[in-house]
N, C-alpha and C positions, 0 to 999 in steps of 0.2 A: 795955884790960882784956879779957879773955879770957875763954869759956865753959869751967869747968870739965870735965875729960873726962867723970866719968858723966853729967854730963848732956848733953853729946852719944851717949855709949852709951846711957841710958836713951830719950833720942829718938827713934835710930834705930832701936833694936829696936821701939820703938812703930808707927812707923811701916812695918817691916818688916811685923809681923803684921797691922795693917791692911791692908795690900798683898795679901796672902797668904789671907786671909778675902776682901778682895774679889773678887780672882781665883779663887782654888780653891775657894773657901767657898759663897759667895753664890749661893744659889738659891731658888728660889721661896719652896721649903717654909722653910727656915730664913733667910729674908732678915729682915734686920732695918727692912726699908723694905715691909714688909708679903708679898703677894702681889702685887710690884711686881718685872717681870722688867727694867726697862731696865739694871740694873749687870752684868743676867747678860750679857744681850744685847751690852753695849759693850764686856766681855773677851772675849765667846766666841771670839775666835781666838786672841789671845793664850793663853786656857787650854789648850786644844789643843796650840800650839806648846810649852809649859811644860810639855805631858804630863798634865794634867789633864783627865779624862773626864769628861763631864759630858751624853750622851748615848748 
């Protein structure tokens, strides 16, 4: 049995924008894990290489 397609597209774009908010999103001021910098902290290069300024 097989997973219907939108629900592999509805997945993946889930997951996409999570991705997406993590890396380019997530900072201090608007972190969803307070004023808590480690998620900034563990993309900060990956943002940069992705073109995402973030200082």
């Amino acid at each position: 049995m097989s997973i219907p397609t939108p629900v592999w597209l509805i997945g993946t774009t889930l997951l996409a924008l999570l991705a997406i908010y993590f890396i380019g999103i997530d900072q201090g001021a608007v972190s969803i894990f307070g004023n808590d910098m480690h998620v900034h902290e563990f993309v900060h290069d990956g943002r940069h290489f992705l073109g995402f300024p973030c200082h």
